[in-house]
C-alpha positions in Angstrom: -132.0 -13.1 237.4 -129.4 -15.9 236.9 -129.4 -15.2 233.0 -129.0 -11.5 233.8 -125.8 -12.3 235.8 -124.2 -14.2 233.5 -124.6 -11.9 230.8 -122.9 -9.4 233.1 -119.6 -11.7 233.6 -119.2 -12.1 229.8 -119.6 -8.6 229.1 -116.8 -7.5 231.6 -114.0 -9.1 229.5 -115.3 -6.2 226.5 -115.7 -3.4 228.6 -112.0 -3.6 230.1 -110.2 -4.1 227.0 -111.7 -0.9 225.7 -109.9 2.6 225.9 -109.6 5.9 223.9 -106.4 5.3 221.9 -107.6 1.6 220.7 -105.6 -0.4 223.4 -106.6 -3.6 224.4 -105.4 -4.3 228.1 -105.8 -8.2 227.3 -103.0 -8.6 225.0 -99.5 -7.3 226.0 -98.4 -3.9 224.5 -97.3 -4.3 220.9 -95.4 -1.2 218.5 -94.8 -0.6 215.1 -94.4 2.4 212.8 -94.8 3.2 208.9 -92.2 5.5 206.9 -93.1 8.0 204.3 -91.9 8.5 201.8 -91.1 4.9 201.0 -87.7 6.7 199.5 -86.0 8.9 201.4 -83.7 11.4 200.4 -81.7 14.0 202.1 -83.3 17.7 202.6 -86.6 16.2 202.4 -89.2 15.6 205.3 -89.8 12.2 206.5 -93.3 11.2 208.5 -92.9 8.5 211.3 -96.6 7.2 212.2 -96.7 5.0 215.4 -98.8 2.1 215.3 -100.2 0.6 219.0 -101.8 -2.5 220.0 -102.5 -3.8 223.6 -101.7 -2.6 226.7 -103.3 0.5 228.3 -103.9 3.6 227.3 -102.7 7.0 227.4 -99.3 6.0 226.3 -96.4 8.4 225.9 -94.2 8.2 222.7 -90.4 8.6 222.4 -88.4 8.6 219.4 -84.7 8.3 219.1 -82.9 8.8 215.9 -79.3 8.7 215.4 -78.9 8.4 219.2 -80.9 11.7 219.8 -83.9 11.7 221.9 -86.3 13.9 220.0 -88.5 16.4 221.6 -91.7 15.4 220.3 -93.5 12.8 222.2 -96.5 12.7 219.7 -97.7 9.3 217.9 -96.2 11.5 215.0 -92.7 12.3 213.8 -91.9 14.9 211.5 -88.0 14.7 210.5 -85.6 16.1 208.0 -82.1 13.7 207.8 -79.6 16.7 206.4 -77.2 13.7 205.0 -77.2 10.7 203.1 -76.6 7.1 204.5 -78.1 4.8 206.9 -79.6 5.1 210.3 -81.3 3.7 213.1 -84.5 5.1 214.4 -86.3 3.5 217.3 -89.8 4.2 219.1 -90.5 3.4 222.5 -93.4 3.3 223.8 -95.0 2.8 227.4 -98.5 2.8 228.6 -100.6 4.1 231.7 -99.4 0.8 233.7 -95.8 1.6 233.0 -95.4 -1.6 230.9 -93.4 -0.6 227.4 -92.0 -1.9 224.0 -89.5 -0.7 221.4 -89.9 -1.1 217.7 -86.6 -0.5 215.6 -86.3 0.2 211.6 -82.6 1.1 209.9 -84.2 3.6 207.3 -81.9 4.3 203.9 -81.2 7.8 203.1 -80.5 8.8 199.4 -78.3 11.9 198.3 -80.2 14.9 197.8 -82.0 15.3 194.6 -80.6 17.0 191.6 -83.0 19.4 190.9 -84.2 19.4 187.2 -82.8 21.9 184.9 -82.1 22.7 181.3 -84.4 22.5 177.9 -85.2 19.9 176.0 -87.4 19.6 172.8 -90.2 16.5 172.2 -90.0 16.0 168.5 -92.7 13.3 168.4 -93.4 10.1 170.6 -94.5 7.0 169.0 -96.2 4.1 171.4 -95.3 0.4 171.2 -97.6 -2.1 173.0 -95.1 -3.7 175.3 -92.6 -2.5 177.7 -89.1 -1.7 176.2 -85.9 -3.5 178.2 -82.4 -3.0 176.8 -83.4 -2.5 173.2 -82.2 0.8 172.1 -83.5 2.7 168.8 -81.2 2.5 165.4 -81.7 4.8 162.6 -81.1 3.9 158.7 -79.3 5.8 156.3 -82.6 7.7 155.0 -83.3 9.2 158.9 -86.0 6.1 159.5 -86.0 4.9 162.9 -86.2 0.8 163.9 -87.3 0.3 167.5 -88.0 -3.6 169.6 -89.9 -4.1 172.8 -90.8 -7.2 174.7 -94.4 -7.5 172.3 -91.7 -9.0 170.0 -92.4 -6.4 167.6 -90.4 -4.5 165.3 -91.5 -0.6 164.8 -90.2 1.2 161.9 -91.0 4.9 162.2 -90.5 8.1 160.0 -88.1 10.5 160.6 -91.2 12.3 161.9 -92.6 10.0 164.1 -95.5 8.3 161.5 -95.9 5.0 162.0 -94.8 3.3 159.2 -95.2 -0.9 159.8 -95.4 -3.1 162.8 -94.2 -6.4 161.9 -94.3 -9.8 164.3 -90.7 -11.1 165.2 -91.7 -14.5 166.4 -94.2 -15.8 167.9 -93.2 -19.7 168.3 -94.7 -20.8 171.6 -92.8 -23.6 173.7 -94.7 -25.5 176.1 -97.4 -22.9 175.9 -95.2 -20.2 176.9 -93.9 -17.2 174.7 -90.5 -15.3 175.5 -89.7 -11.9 174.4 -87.6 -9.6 172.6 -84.8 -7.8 174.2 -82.5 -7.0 171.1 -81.5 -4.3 169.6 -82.1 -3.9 165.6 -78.6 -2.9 163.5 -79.2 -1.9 160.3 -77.2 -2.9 157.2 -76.3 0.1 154.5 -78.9 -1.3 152.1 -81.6 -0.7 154.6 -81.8 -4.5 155.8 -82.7 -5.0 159.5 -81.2 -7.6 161.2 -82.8 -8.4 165.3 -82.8 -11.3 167.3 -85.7 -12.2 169.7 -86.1 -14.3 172.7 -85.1 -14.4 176.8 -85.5 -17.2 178.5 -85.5 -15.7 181.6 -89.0 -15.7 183.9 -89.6 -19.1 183.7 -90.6 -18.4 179.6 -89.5 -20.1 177.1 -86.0 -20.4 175.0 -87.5 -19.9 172.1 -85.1 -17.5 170.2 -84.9 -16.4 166.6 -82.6 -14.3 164.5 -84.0 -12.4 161.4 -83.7 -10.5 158.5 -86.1 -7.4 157.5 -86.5 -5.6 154.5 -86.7 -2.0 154.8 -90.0 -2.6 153.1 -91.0 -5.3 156.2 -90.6 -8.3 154.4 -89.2 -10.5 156.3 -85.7 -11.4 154.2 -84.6 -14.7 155.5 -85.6 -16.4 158.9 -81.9 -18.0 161.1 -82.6 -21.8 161.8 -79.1 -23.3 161.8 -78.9 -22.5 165.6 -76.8 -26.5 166.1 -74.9 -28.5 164.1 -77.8 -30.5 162.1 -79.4 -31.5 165.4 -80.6 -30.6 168.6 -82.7 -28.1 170.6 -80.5 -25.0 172.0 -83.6 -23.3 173.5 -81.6 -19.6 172.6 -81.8 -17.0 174.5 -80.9 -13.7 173.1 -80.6 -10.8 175.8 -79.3 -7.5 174.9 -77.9 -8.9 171.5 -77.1 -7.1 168.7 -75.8 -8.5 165.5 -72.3 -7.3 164.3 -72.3 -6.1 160.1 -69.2 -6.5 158.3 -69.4 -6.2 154.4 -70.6 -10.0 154.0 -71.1 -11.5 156.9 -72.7 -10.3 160.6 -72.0 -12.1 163.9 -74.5 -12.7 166.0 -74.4 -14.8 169.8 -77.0 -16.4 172.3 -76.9 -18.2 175.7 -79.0 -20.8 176.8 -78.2 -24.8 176.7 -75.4 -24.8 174.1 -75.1 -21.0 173.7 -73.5 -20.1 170.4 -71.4 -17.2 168.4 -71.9 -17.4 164.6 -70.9 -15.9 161.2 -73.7 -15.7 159.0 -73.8 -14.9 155.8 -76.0 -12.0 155.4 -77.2 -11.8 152.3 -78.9 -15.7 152.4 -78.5 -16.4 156.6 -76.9 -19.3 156.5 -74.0 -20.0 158.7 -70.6 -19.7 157.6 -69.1 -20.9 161.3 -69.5 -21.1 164.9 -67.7 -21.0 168.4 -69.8 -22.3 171.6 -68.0 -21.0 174.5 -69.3 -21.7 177.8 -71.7 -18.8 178.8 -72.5 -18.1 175.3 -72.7 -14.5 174.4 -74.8 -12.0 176.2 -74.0 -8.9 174.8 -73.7 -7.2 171.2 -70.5 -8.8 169.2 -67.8 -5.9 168.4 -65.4 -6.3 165.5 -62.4 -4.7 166.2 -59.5 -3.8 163.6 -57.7 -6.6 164.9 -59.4 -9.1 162.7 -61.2 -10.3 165.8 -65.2 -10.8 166.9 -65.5 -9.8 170.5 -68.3 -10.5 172.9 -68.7 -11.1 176.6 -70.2 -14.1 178.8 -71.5 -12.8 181.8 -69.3 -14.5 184.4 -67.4 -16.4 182.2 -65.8 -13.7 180.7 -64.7 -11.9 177.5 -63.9 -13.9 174.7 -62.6 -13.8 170.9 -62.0 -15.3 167.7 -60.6 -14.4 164.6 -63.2 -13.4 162.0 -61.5 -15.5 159.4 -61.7 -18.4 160.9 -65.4 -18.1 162.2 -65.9 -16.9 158.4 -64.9 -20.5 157.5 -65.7 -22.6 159.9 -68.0 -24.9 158.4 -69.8 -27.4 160.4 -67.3 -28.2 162.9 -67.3 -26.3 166.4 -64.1 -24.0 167.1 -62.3 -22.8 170.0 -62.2 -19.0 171.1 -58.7 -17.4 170.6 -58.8 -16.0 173.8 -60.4 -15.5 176.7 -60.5 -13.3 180.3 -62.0 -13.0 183.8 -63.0 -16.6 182.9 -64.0 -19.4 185.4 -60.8 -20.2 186.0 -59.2 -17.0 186.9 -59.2 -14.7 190.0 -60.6 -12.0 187.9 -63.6 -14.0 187.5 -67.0 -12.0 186.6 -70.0 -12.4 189.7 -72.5 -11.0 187.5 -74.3 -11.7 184.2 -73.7 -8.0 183.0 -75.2 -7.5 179.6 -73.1 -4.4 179.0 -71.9 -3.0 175.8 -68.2 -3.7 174.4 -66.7 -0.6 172.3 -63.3 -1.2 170.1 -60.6 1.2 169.4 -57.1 1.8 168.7 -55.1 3.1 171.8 -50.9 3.7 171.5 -50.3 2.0 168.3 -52.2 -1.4 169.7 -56.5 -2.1 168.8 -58.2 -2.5 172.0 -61.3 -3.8 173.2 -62.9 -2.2 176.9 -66.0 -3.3 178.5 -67.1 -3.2 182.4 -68.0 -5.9 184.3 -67.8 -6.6 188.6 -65.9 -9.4 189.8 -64.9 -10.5 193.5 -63.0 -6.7 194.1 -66.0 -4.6 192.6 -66.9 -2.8 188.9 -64.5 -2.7 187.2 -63.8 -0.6 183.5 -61.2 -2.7 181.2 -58.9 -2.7 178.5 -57.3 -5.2 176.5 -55.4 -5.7 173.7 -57.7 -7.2 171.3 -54.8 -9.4 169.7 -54.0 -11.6 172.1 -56.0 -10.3 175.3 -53.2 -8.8 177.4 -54.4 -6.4 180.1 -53.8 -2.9 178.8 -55.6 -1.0 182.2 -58.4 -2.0 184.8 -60.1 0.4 187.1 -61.9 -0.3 190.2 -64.9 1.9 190.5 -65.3 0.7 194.5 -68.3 2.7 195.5 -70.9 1.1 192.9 -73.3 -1.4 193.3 -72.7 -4.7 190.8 -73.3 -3.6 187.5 -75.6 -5.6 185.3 -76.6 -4.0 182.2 -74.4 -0.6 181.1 -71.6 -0.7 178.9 -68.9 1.4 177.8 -68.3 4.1 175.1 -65.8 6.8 173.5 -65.2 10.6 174.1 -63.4 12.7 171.4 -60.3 12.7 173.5 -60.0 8.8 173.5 -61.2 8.4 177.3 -64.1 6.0 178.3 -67.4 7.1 179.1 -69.2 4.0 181.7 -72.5 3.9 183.1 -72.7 2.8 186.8 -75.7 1.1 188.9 -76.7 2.6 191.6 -76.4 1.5 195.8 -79.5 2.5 197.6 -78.4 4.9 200.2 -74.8 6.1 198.3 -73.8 9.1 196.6 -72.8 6.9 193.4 -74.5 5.9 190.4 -74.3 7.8 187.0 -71.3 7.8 185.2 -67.7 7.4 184.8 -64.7 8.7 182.6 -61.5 6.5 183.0 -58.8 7.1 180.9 -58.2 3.6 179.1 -54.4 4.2 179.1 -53.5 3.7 182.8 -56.8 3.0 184.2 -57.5 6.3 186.0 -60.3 8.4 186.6 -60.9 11.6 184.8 -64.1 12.7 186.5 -67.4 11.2 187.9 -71.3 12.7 187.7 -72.8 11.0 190.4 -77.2 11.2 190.3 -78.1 8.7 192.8 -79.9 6.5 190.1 -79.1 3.4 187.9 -77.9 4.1 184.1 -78.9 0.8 182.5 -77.6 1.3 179.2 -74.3 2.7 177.2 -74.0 6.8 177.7 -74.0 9.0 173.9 -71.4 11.3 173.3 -72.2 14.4 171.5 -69.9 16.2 168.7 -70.0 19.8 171.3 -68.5 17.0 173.6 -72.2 16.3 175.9 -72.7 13.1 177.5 -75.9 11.9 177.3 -77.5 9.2 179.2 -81.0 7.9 180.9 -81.9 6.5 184.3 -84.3 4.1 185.3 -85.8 6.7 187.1 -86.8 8.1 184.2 -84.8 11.4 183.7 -82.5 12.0 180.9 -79.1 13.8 181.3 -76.6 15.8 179.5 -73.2 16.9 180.9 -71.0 18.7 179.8 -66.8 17.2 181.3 -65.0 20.2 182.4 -61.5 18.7 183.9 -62.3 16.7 186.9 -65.9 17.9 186.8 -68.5 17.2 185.1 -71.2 20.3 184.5 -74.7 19.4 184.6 -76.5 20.9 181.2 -80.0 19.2 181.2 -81.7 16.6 183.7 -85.5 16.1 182.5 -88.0 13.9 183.5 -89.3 12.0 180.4 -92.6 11.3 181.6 -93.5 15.0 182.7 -92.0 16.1 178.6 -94.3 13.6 176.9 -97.9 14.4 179.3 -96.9 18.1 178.9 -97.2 18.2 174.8 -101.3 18.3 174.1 -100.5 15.7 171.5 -100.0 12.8 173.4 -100.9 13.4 176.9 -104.2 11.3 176.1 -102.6 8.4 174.7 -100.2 8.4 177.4 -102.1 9.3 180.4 -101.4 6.3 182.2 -97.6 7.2 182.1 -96.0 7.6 185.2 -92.7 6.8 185.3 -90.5 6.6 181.8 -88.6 4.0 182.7 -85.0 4.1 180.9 -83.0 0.8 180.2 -81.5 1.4 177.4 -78.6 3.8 175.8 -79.9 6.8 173.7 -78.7 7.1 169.7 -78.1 10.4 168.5 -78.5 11.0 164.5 -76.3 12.8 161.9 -78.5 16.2 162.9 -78.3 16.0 166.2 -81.5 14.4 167.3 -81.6 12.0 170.1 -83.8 9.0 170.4 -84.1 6.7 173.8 -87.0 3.8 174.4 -88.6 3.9 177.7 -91.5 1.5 179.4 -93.4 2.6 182.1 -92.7 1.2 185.1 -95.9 1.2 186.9 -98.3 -0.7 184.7 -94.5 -2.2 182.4 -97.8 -3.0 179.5 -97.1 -0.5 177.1 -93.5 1.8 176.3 -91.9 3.9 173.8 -89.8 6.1 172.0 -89.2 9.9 172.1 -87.6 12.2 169.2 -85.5 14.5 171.4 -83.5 18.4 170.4 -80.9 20.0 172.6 -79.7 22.7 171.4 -76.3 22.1 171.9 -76.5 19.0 169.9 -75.3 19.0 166.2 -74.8 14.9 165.7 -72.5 12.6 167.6 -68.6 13.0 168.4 -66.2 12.3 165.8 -64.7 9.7 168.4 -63.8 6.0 167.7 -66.9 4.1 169.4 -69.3 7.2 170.3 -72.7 5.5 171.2 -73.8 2.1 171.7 -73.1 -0.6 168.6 -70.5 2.0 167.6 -73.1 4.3 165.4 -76.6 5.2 164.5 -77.1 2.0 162.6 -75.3 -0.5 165.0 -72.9 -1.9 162.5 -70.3 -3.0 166.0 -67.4 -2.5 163.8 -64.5 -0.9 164.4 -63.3 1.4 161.0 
């Protein structure tokens, strides 16, 4: 009898802290809730699921969003937010003995979708075994196509889309660690390849290289004078593209003792170099100035006369000039790895870029001479910018991709006119453009998102006139030729500017952004696309073949 009894008493405890809706009336009420979708945007429903622990059961519910008690006292919310922005929404709920607690989420609402639209054509797709970041396609004289991704490869494809070589970039381990490729190839008028390799960003290592392809893949001649005649520099090459000029290219890094060269491109040796603080993390541009032009995250944009990089010898050399430096108010707060583009404006040869500093993104112009500010506008509504880059419409204005605040009506892209620093027109999509826009010769602007969607509009005045929005992965699993070696695509990932060829075909890389282990490159028509705009600097690296020279 006794052990009956006391295996009474210690059941008790159990039986009271049981009831229907899974309360436990031992531990003091307790409330969350869980959003879905995890992205929210405007016009769409949103589910609110309570989640209750403790206390005792029934409980009521109560929801309040935007200050409005809603009706439904369910565990469940079913709401619609009309607009985009932020808000509070709170659940409140009390159980049978009265007791209650509150549970409070600020929930980000994104402008309402732009609905797909338009046609698009998938000329082929060719795979690369390693996700693709800021490296954007080139094209040679004879229509071949060069492409890089982070397997620190180098893909040459037909005009086609056959596979032509896959040859290894580098693969010098430091310390048992192997950094990747995020350059872009440029591509000389004989058909050599020039691409530089390595990031020492992640915790990888600095292990950088800069070479020299025959069209043929042979490798030409391999960069090693990256110091004086001493020294480790541990390179880093993000986003870099080397500048052609009829015997030399220019070519920058960061990384401890970050550098801008001449080499000579027929035998890569070096003619020169600067080592400015912040090195270079961007493509160089040569403008008709005489000067090599780059930019150093936030230490600023920089120059040097060609001439006397050209012969520079062995000794290091000052920058001519430089802007939004450390020491001035103007200073960069981001290491943007944006795009420069060149071109003559009123008489003067200019240089434009954008960057965000302590006031916001701005879009910039300078005379490439001397530096004097020509315009700067503040694009105030965008979030800091750190990859994009500028080019140039046929009417001279500047075409600038913008990133992207979560919960703003901003993102896209941006036409300023370089003169006097004012906007032309805006096409706002709620999503990051990571590389340079394209400009078409019909006058299109073409562009990807990291959401994987790729654009053309077409300016109209202040307005902008949405021609095609697409999503890339949904093109490349619809064509019965490569939905099985792409089935594992889910989101074509875009962080890089698109290249359009003399007849009018588009190319743009893209990794996908689930798995980031394998990426791409797709062959795109538009039928309103007959090559690109007979404008001073209309795609990224100024042309097809990424020569970054003004002519």
């Amino acid at each position: 009898m006794k052990k009956l009894l006391v295996f009474m008493i210690a059941a008790l405890p159990l039986v009271a802290s049981c009831n229907k809706e899974g309360g436990d009336a031992s531990q003091p009420l307790s409330v969350n809730f869980s959003v879905s979708p995890e992205k929210i945007f405007a016009g769409d429903a949103v589910k609110f699921e309570a989640q209750v622990s403790g206390g005792v059961s029934p409980y009521t519910y109560e929801w309040t969003i935007r200050g409005e008690v809603q009706g439904q006292k369910d565990p469940s919310l079913s709401y619609t937010f009309k607009t985009n922005g932020s808000e509070i929404v709170l659940l409140t709920v009390t159980d049978s003995k009265g007791a209650s607690a509150q549970k409070r989420k600020a929930v980000v609402i994104n402008s309402a979708k732009i609905p797909e639209m338009g046609s698009l054509v998938l000329n082929w797709v060719g795979r690369m075994e390693g996700y693709n970041s800021i490296s954007s396609a080139a094209i040679a004289d004879d229509g071949s196509i060069y492409t890089t991704c982070r397997d620190n490869n180098l893909y040459k494809w037909s005009a086609s889309g056959e596979s032509l070589w896959v040859k290894k970039i580098f693969t010098t381990k430091i310390s048992g660690k192997t950094s990747a490729t995020l350059g872009t190839p440029s591509i000389d008028k004989d058909g050599t390849v020039f691409i530089g390799a390595g990031d020492a960003s992640n915790d990888s290592a600095g292990d950088g290289t800069l070479k020299a392809f025959n069209a043929d893949g042979s490798e030409k001649w391999n960069f090693t004078q990256w110091w004086r005649s001493s020294g480790t520099p541990t390179p880093t090459c993000q986003g870099t593209i080397a500048a052609i000029d009829d015997e030399n290219i220019y070519f920058g890094h960061t990384g401890q003792n970050g550098l801008v060269m001449s080499v000579n491109k027929a035998t890569g040796a070096r003619n020169g170099f600067a080592a400015p603080t912040g090195g270079a993390r961007s493509g160089i541009a040569i403008s008709k100035a005489g000067t090599i032009h780059w930019y150093g995250g936030v230490y600023g944009l920089f120059a040097i006369d060609k001439s006397i990089l050209d012969n520079g010898g062995d000794s290091k050399l000052n920058t001519k000039w430089s802007l939004f430096s450390a020491d001035n108010v103007e200073r960069a707060t981001t290491n943007a790895i944006g795009q420069l583009a060149c071109f003559d404006l009123n008489g003067k040869h200019c240089v434009s870029g954008i960057a965000t500093d302590g006031k916001g993104t701005k879009i910039y112009t300078v005379d490439a001479s001397d530096g004097t500010p020509v315009s700067i506008c503040y694009i105030d509504d965008t979030d800091a910018q750190d990859q994009g880059g500028v080019v140039l419409d046929a009417s001279g204005n500047l075409v600038a991709s913008l990133n992207y605040t979560l919960g703003q009506d901003n993102g896209g892209i941006v036409i300023v006119n370089p003169a006097d620093g004012s906007v032309v027109s805006r096409f706002r999509t709620q999503e990051k453009v990571s590389g340079s826009p394209a400009v078409d010769k019909e006058g299109n602007i073409h562009f990807g998102t990291e959401s994987g969607f790729y654009y053309i509009v077409k300016p109209d005045g202040n307005n902008c006139e949405l021609l095609v929005k697409r999503n890339l992965a949904d093109l490349v699993l619809a064509d019965s030729r490569y939905a099985a070696s792409f089935s594992k695509l889910y989101t074509a990932k875009i962080w890089c500017s698109p290249v359009i060829g003399d007849d009018g075909r588009m190319y743009i890389c893209f990794t996908d952004d689930d798995s980031r282990a394998f990426g791409g490159v797709v062959s795109l028509s538009y039928e309103g696309c007959s090559g690109p705009a007979a404008s001073q600097w209309p795609m990224v690296g100024h042309d097809r073949r990424h020569t970054c020279k003004q002519i």
